[in-house]
C-alpha positions as CSV (number, residue, x, y, z in Angstrom):
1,X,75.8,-0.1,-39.7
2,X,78.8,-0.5,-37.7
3,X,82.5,-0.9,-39.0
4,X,84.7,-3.7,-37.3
5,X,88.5,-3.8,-37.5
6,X,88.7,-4.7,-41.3
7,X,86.7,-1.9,-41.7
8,X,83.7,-4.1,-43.4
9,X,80.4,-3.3,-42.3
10,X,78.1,-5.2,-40.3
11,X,74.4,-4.4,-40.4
12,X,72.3,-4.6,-37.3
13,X,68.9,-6.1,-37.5
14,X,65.8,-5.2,-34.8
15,X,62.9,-6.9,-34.8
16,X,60.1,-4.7,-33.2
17,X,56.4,-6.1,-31.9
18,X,53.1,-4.6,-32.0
19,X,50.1,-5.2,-30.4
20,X,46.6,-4.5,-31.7
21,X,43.4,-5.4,-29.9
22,X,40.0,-5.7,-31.0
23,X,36.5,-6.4,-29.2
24,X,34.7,-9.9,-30.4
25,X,31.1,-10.8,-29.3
26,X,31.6,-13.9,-27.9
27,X,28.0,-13.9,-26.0
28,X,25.1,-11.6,-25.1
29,X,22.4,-11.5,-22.1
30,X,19.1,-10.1,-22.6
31,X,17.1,-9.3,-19.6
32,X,13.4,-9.1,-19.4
33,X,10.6,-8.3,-16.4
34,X,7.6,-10.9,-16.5
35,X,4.7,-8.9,-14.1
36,X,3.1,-12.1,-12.4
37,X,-0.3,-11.6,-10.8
38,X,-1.7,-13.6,-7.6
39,X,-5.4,-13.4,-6.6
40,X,-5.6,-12.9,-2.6
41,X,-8.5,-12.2,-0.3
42,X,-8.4,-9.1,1.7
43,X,-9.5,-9.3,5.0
44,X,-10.9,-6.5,7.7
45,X,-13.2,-6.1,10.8
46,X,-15.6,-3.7,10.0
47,X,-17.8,-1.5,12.7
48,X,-21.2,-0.3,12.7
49,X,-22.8,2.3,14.9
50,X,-26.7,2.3,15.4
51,X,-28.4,4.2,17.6
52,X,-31.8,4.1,18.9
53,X,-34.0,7.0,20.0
54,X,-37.5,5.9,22.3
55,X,-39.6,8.5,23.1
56,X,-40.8,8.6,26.6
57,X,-43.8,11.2,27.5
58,X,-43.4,12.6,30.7
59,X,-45.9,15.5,30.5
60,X,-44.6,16.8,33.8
61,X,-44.5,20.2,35.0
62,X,-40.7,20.9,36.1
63,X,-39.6,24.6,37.9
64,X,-36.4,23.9,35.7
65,X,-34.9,22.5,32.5
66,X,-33.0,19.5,33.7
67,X,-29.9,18.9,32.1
68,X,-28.7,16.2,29.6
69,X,-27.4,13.3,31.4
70,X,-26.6,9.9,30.4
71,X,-27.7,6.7,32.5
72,X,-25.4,3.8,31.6
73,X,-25.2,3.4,27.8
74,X,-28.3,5.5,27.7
75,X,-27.9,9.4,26.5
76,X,-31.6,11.1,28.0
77,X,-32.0,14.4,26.1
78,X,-35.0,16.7,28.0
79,X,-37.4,18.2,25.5
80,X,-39.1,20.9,26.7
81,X,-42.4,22.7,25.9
82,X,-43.7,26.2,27.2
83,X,-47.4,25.8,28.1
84,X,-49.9,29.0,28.7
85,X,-52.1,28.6,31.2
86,X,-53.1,31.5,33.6
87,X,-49.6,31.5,34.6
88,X,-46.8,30.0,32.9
89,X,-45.5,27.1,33.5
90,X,-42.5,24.7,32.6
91,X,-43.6,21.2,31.3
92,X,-41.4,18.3,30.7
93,X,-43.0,17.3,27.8
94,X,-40.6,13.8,27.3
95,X,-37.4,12.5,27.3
96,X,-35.3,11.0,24.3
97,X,-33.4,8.1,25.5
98,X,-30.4,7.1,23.2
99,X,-28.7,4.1,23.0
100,X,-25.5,3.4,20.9
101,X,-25.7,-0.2,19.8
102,X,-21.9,-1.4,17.9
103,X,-21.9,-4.2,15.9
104,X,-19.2,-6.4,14.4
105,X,-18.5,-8.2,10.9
106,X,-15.5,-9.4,9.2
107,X,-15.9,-9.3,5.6
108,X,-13.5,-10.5,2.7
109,X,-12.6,-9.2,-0.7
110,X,-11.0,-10.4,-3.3
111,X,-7.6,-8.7,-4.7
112,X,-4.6,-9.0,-7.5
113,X,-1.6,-8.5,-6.3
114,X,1.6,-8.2,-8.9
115,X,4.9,-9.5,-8.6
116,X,7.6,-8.5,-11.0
117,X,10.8,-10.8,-11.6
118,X,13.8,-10.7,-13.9
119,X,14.2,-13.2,-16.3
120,X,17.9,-13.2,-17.5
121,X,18.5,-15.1,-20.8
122,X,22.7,-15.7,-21.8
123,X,23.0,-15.9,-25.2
124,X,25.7,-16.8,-28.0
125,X,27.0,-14.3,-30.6
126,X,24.5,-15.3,-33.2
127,X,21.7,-14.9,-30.5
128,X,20.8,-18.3,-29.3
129,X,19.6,-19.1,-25.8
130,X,22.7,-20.7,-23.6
131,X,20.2,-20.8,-20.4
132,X,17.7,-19.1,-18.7
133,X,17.8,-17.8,-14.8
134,X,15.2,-16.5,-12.9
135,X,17.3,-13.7,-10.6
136,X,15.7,-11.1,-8.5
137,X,12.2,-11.4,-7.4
138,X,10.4,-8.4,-6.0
């Protein structure tokens, strides 16, 4: 209280303000994954070796083993035999001829492939569905 020149006194008033806060739900979103699943078809090129051995007698003496050699696509592998006679002698007893045949096929199979994608759902504070986005797709 303050005096003034009669001496009465004058009481001062204040008003003060306070502020509160508090958090209120006004919405929620829920997000969920949906796994989708799509059938494709795998496709390769596939290769095949074959080979094919032919015997060929020969039944020829030779002084020598001749080496392996190869003629073309043909791999000719000497087999020898030792042969006693008065003397010995060496006898080309055949030949394998190889040949390496490749063959070629394209084949197909079937296959799931999975795709997962967010489903985001907005909702109100007493959990109904506002709407419904599909977002990110991976």
């Amino acid at each position: 209280m303050t005096h003034d020149q009669t001496g009465e006194a004058v009481p001062l008033l204040e008003e003060e303000m306070r502020v509160n806060k508090r958090s209120v739900a006004t919405g929620k979103v829920r997000v969920r994954s949906v796994v989708d699943t799509i059938e494709e078809v795998a496709r390769a090129a596939l290769a095949e070796d074959r080979v094919e051995v032919t015997r060929v007698p020969l039944n020829r003496e030779v002084s020598a083993a001749p080496p392996v050699r190869t003629e073309g696509e043909v791999t000719i592998v000497p087999v020898m035999e030792e042969v006693l006679v008065v003397e010995k002698r060496l006898v080309l007893k055949e030949e394998l001829h190889i040949r390496r045949r490749v063959t070629h096929e394209n084949v197909e199979v079937p296959v799931t492939l999975r795709k997962q994608r967010a489903v985001i759902e907005r909702l109100t504070a007493d959990g109904q569905v506002i709407t419904e986005d599909e977002e990110i797709k991976q």
